[in-house]
N, C-alpha and C positions, 0 to 999 in steps of 0.2 A: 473489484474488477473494473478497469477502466474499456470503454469499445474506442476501438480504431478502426481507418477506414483501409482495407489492401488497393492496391491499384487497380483493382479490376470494379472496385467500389462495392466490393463486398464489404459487411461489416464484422467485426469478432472482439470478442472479449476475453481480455490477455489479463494474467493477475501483475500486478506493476511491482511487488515484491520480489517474482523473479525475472528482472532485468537487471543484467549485470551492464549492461551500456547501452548507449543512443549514438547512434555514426549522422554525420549527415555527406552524402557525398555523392552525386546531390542532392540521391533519395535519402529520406529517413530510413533508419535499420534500426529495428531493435535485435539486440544481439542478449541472449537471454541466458541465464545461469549455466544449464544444460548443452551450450552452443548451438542450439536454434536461432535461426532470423528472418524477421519480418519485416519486412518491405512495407512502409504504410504511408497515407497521402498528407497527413499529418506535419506541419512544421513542428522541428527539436523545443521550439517553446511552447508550442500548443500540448503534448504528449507531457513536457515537466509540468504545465498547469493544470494537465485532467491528473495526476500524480498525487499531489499537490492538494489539489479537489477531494479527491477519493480519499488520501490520510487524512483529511480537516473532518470532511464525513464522520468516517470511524472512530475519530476521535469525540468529534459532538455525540455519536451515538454511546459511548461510552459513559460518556456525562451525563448524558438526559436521560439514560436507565432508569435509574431510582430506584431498581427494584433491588438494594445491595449486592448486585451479581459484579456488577464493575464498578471501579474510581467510587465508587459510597463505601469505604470501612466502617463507620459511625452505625451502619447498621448491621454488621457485619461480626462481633467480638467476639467471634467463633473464629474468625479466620485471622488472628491476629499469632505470631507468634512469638513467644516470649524467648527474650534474649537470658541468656545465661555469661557469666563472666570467662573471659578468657582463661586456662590455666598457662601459668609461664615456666 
């Protein structure tokens, strides 16, 4: 979840996977999967860098698990699955 600020300087926490766009004209709008939109105080480059931010996150968090849950197979050879050959 990334937080944005509404115009009224409220704050809220919007998931950035479902935004289908960013308007800027000459407020920012998030215009979002469901066609919802949000009005936020936010510059179009400040909202792609908390974006941005937030997948770099989840992705370090993915890494630095260790616990073979994510990105570690090596400890994982349960969840491996064996390929079989194509029939033609």
């Amino acid at each position: 979840m990334i937080v944005v600020t509404r115009l009224n300087d409220s704050q809220f926490a919007i998931n950035p996977d479902l935004i289908e766009r960013i308007h800027v004209n000459p407020d920012t709008t998030l215009v979002m999967v469901d066609g919802a939109k949000f009005i936020v105080t936010e510059s179009l480059a400040e909202v792609i860098e908390k974006i941005a931010a937030y997948r770099a996150h989840v992705i370090g968090l993915a890494y630095s698990a260790g616990d073979g849950s994510v990105g570690d197979p090596d400890t994982r050879p349960d969840a491996v699955v064996p390929l079989r050959p194509r029939r033609i």
